[in-house]
N, C-alpha and C positions, 0 to 999 in steps of 0.2 A: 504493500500500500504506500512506500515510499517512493515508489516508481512514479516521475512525471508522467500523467493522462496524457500520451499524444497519440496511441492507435483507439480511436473509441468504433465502438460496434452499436448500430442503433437499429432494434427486432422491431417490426412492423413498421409498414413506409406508408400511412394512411396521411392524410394533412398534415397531424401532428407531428409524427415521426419525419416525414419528412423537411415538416421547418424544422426543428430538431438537426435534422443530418446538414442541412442550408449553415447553420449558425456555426456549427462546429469547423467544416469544411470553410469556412471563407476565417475565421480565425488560427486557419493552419492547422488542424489537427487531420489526420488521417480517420477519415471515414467509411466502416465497413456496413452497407446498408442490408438488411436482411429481411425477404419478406418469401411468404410462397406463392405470392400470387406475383406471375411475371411480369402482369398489368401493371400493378403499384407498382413494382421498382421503376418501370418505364414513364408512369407517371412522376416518378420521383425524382428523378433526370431530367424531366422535360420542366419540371419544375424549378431545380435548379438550373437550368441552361435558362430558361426564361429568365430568372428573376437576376441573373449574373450578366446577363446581355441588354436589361431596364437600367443596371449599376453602371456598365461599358457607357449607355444611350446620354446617364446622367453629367456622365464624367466623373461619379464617384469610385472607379474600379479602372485599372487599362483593358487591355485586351490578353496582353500577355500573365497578368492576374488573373483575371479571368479560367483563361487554359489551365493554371495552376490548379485553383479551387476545382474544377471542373475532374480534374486528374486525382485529385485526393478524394473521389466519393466513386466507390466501387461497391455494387449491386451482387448481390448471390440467395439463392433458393434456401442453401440450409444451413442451418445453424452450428457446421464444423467451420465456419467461416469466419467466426468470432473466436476461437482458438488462440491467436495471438492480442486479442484486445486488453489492453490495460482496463478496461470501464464499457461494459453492457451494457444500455439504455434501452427498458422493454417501452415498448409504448404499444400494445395489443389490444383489444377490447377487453371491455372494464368485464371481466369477467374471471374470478378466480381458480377456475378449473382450468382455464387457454393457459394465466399468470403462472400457475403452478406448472404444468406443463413445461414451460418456455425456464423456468428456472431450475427443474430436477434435470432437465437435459445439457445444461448450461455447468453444472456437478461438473459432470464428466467431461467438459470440453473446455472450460476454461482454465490459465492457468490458478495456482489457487490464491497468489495475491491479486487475482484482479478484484474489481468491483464490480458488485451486481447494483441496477439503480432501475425500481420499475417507475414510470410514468403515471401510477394512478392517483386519480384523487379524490377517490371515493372508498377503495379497500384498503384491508388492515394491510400494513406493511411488514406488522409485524408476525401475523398470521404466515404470508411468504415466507420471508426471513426464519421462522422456526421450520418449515419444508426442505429449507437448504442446509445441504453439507454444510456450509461454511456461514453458520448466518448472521457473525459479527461484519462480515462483508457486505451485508444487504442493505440497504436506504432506500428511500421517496426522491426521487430528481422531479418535480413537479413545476414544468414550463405551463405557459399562457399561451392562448391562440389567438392571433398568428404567431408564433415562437421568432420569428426574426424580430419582428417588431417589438414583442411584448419582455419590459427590462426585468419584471420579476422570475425570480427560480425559487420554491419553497426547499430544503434541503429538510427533507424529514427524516428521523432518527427512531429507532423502536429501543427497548430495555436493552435492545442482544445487540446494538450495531456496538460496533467500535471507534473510537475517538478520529481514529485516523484515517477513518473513509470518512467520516463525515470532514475532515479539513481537509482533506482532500479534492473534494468534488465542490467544497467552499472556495477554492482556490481557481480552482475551473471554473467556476459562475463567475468568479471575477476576470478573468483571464477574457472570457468569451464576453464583457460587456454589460455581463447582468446584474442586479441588484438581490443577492440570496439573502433568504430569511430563516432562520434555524427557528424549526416546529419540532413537535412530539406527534406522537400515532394516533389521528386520530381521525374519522371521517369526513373531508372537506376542508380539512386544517385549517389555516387560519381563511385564506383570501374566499373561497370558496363554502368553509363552514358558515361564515356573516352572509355570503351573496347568498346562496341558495335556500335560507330560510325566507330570504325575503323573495324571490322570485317564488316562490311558493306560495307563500300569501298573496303575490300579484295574480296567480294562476286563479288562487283559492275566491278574491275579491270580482276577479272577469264572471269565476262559473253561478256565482253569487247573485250576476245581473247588475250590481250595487255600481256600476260606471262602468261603459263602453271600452275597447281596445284600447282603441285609440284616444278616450281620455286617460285613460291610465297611463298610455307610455310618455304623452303629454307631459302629465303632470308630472312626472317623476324628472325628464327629461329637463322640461323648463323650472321648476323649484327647485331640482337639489342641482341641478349641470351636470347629468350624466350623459356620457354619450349616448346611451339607448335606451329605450322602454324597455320595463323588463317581461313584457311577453315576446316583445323583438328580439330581445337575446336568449330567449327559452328557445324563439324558433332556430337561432344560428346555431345554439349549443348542441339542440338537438331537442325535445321533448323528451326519446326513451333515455338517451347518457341523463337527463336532470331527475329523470324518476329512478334510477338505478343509484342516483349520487345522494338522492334524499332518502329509500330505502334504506342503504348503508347506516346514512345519520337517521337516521329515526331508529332504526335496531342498539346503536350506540347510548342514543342521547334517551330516548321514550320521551322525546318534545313532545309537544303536537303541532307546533310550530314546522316540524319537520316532517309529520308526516303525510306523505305525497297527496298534494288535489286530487279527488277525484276524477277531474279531467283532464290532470296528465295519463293515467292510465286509461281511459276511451279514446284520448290522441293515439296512443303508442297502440293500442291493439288495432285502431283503426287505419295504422301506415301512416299517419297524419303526423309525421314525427319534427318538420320544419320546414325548413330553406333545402335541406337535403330532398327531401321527396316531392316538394314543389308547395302545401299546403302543411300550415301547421295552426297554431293561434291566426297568422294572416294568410291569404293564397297567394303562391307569387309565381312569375310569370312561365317560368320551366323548374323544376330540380336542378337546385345549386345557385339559381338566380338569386340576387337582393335584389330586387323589381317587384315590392309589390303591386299587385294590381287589385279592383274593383270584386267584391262577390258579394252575396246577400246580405253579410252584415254589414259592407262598409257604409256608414252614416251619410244621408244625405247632404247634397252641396251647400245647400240653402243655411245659412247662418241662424235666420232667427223666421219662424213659421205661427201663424196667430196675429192677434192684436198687441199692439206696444201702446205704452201711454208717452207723450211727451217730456222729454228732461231737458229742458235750458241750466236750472238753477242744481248746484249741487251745495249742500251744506255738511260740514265735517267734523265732527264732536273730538276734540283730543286735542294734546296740547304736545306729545312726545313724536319720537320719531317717523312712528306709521302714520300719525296725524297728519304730520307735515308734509311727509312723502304722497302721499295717498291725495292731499291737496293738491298739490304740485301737479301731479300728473292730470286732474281734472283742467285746472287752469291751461296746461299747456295744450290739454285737446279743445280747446276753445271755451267751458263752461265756466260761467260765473259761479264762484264758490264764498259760501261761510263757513268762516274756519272758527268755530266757537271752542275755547275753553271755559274754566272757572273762575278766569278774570282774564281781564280787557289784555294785562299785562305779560298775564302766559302765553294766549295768542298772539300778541304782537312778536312773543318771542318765538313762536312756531313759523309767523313768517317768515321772520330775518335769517331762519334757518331755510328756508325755501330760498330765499334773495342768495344766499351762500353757496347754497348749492346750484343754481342757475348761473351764477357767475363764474364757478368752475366748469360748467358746461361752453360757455362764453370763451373761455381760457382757452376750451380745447377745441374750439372750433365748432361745438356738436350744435351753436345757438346763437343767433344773433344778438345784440344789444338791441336790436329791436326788439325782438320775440322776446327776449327777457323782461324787459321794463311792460311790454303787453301781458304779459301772464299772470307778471306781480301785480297789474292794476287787476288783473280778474280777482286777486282773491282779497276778502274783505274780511278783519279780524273783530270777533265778538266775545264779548263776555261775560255770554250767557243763551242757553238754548233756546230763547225768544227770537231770538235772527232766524231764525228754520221757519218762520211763519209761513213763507211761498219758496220754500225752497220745493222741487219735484222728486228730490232724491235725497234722504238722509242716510248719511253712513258714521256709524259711531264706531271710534278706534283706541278707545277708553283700556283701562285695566282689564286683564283677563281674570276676573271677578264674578262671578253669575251674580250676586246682589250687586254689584253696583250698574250689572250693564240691564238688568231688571229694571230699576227704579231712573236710568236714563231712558228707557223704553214707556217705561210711562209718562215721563216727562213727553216725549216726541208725540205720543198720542193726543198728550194735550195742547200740543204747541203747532205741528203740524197740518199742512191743508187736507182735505178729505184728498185722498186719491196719489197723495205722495208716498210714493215706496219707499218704505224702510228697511238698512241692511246694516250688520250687523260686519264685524272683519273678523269676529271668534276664532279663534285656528283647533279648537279642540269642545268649545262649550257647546250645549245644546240649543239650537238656534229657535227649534219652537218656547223654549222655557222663555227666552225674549220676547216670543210673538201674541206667548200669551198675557204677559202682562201688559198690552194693549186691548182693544177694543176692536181691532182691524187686524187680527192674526194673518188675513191673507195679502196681507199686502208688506208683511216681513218676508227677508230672505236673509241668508248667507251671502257674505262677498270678500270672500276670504282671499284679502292680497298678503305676498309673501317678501319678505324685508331685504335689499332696499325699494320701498317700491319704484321709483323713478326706473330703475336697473331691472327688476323681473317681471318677466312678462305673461306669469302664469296666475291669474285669478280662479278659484273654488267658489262656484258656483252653488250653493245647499239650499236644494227645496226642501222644506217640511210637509209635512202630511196636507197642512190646512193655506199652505202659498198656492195663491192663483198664478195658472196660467200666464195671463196676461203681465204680472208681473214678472215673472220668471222668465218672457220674451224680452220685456224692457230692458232687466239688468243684463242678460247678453247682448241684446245692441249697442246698451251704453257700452259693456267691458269691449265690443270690437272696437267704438269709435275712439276710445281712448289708448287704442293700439295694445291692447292685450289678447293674451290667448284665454279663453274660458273654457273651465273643463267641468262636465254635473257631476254633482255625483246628492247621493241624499243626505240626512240630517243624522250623523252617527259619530261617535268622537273618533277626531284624527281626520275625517274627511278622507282622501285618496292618500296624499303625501305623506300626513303625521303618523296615519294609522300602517302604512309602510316605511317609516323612516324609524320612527322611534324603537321598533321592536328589532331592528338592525343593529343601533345603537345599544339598546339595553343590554343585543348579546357581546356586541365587541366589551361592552364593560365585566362582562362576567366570563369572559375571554382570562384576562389581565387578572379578577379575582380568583381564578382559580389557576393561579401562574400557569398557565399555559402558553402565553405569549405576551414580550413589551408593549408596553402602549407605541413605541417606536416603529416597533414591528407591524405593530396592527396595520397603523396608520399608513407606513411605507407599502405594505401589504392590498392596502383595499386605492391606494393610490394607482399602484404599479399595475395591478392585476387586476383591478376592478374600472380604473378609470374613473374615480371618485376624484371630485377637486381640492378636498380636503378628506382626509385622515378623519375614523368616528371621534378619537380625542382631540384633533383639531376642533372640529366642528362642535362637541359637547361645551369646551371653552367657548367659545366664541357664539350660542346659543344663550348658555348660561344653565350652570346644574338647575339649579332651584327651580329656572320655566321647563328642564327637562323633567325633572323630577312631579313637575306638577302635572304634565302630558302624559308618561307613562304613566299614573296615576291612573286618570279618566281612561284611558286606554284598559287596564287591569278591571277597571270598576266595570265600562260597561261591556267587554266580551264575556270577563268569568273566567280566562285563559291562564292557567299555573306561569304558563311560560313566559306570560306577559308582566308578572308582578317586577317592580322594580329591583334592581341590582343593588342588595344591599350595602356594597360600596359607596355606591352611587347617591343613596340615604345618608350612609356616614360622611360623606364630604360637605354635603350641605348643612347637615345638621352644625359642623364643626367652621360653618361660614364660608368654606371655599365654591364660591358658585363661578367660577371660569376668569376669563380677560376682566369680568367688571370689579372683580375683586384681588385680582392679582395674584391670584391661586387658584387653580381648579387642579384637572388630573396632571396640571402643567404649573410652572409657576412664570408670570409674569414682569418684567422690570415696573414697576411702578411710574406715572404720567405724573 
């Protein structure tokens, strides 16, 4: 195991494998690709010859590099080919009877300091590993797809590996570019453990009816900046690989969190498996296309269908930063706004944070000094919820308090004109409890923007049981003219986002609580591998423990789900005052301002 890695042997030449044999082969290692099927290998060549001749086209490779990498990746049927490799890379289907297979045969044909490294990332590694003659030689080599592209390598370790494979094949992820993260055995490890519980609850929330595809990959997309919806990436993954990798963890963990939608498994029996077979959550245009196209569920063009009532005037209860923001954005789409707090002189100071932030707009080009000084004259500062008298739209952005935003609901009832909707920007409270303490239940709604607003473009849209129609068409016309995207969904805590965000976050913290991985790790981990913009302990800072703590909360309270209760960690932090960036301590410590 002291032997530098430079003949490596990579067992099955599927996508995987073969980005795998790509990465290794263009960072100089001698690569021996092995598959039975003479199809793949030839795929696997034609892969690499492509993807070496985009590098030539780019001018990031010559030519004569080129022919090198090209020459270091040699293809063969059986597995006496791998004989002189320092390091085995199985990458087979997730299947432990193939894995087993490919490793007792591997006994007898390797030398015995090589290393054996299966590619899964759903089975015990350590399960293998006790299969092998040598099973202090066994590990997890656990790449991202597309493996060229993608900087994460998870290096997983079971009780029987040995120190020295595992820094060995550390040394190789560094070597070859990539960013490794030392895990323990367990199903889904780190990047994958956090992803795939929450892609299951997106499955579990689709087959539920409780919001469209297409809203949900929306929202997830535009509020948290992921690259994809996660029914988008169920379909690239695969449908049966995410029901075979939540199986696993569900047998491990007994979540329920984790275990599989029901309609992953009528996908996977029905061939419905993704982007692979042409149709999966969406239909796309052949097998192996990302072109979706149009079929019976995709939602109509038409934005908003029904009667709308008129909105010139909008008025905005708050004096804090969604106050300001959520103003802002009204005024710029041309409507006159009251910006009322609890005196004349908090609202003034809501505006001047608008004026602030318009002028940095101004700075960067994004806004004229025109359009500026015109936005700011839209908006009129009050100090007191009598200025809503002819407003057509109120929207209260007050404390996340159910009695306070109760008794401003009654206030608007009595201050408000007949026929003016009322919306609420709750991110987790119950929207009818506000509707009711009016007189006009159907003329509340949900208008849930997400922080900053000027900057995000995804408004949650929450009808209640007793919201008219007609309003429910107004506030999507208004959310289009104000240049956002609107996504429905009903009245239930967490709405689309929270209710998939937060129970992600709750487990990276019980990740960390049960040493099983750094908060470093985590965060490097669901960055790298997930395409996350921030790390879940970035984000918990910079959210704030205490408003997290308060979401999973309501989240626990109203599913009922063991899984969902908060991370007791996550309770001792707050309790002891560290609530993130505002306090200069959370799971991070901050320089003080």
């Amino acid at each position: 195991m002291d032997t530098p890695l430079s003949t490596i042997a990579v067992v099955g030449l599927g996508t995987m494998g073969a980005g795998i044999a790509e990465v290794l082969a263009r960072a100089g290692r001698e690569v021996i690709g092995i598959d039975i099927s003479e199809a793949a290998a030839r795929r696997a060549v034609a892969s690499l010859e492509a993807a070496t001749a985009r590098s030539v086209a780019r001018e990031r490779i010559t030519e004569e590099q080129r022919r090198d990498i090209l020459a270091r990746f040699r293809t063969f049927s059986d597995l006496q080919a791998a004989a002189d490799a320092d390091l085995v890379i199985e990458v087979v289907p997730e299947s432990y009877e193939l894995k087993q297979q490919v490793f007792r045969a591997l006994d007898s044909i390797v030398r015995p300091d090589a290393i054996l490294a299966t590619g899964t990332n759903a089975l015990s590694v350590t399960r293998l590993a006790a299969d092998s003659a040598h099973s202090e030689r066994v590990l997890g080599l656990h790449f991202f797809n597309p493996a060229p592209a993608m900087k994460l390598v998870e290096v997983v370790s079971s009780v029987l590996t040995a120190p020295q494979a595992v820094a060995a094949v550390t040394d190789l992820a560094h070597a070859l570019g990539k960013e490794p993260v030392a895990v323990g055995d367990r199903p889904g490890f780190v990047a994958d453990g956090l992803l795939f519980g929450y892609l299951n609850q997106a499955a579990a929330m689709y087959e539920s009816k409780y919001a469209s595809r297409e809203d949900i990959d929306a929202a997830m997309r535009l509020g948290c900046g992921l690259p994809m919806g996660p029914l988008a990436l169920l379909d690239l993954i695969g449908v049966d690989t995410a029901r075979t990798v939540l199986e696993a963890m569900y047998a491990e963990s007994g979540d329920r969190l984790h275990a599989p939608a029901p309609v992953l498994r009528q996908l996977s029996d029905a061939g419905l498996t993704g982007r692979k077979a042409g149709r999966g959550f969406y239909t796309y245009e052949e097998p192996g296309s990302p072109v979706v196209v149009r079929d019976a569920w995709t939602p109509a063009e038409t934005a908003v269908t029904g009667a709308t009532r008129e909105v010139r005037s909008v008025g905005v209860a708050g004096s804090g930063t969604m106050a300001s923001g959520i103003a802002e954005v009204f005024a710029k789409a041309g409507y006159d706004v009251v910006l009322a707090a609890r005196s004349l002189e908090k609202a003034e100071t809501a505006k001047a944070r608008i004026a602030k932030s318009l002028a940095r707009s101004v700075d960067k080009g994004r806004l004229t000094a025109e359009a500026r000084d015109e936005t700011l004259a839209r908006v009129t500062p009050a100090g007191s919820l009598d200025a809503f008298a002819e407003v057509d739209l109120a929207v209260e952005a007050v404390a996340e308090d159910l009695e306070i935003k109760r008794q401003l609901f009654a206030t608007l009832d009595k201050v408000c004109k007949p026929g003016a909707v009322l919306a609420t920007t709750t991110s987790s409270l119950p929207v009818v409890a506000c509707a009711r303490a009016t007189s006009r239940p159907q003329d509340v709604i949900g208008m849930h923007f997400f922080n900053p607003a000027p900057a995000m473009k995804l408004v949650e849209i929450v009808r209640t049981v007793l919201t008219a129609d007609e309003v429910h068409a107004t506030v999507r016309e208004v959310t289009a003219r104000i240049r956002k995207h609107p996504v429905d969904c009903g009245d239930r805590a967490g709405f689309i986002v929270n209710a998939l965000l937060f129970p992600y976050l709750n487990n990276a913290i019980k990740m960390v609580q049960e040493h099983y991985a750094s908060l470093d790790d985590i965060d490097v981990a669901m960055k790298l591998g997930g395409g996350y913009p921030m790390g879940p302990f970035e984000l918990l800072d910079v959210v704030g423990l205490d408003v997290s703590l308060a979401i999973e909360r309501v989240l626990h309270r109203e599913f009922r789900d063991p899984g969902l209760a908060p991370a007791p960690l996550l309770e001792h932090l707050v309790a002891a005052g560290c609530l993130g960036r505002k306090t200069g301590r959370g799971f991070r410590e901050y320089a003080r301002r």
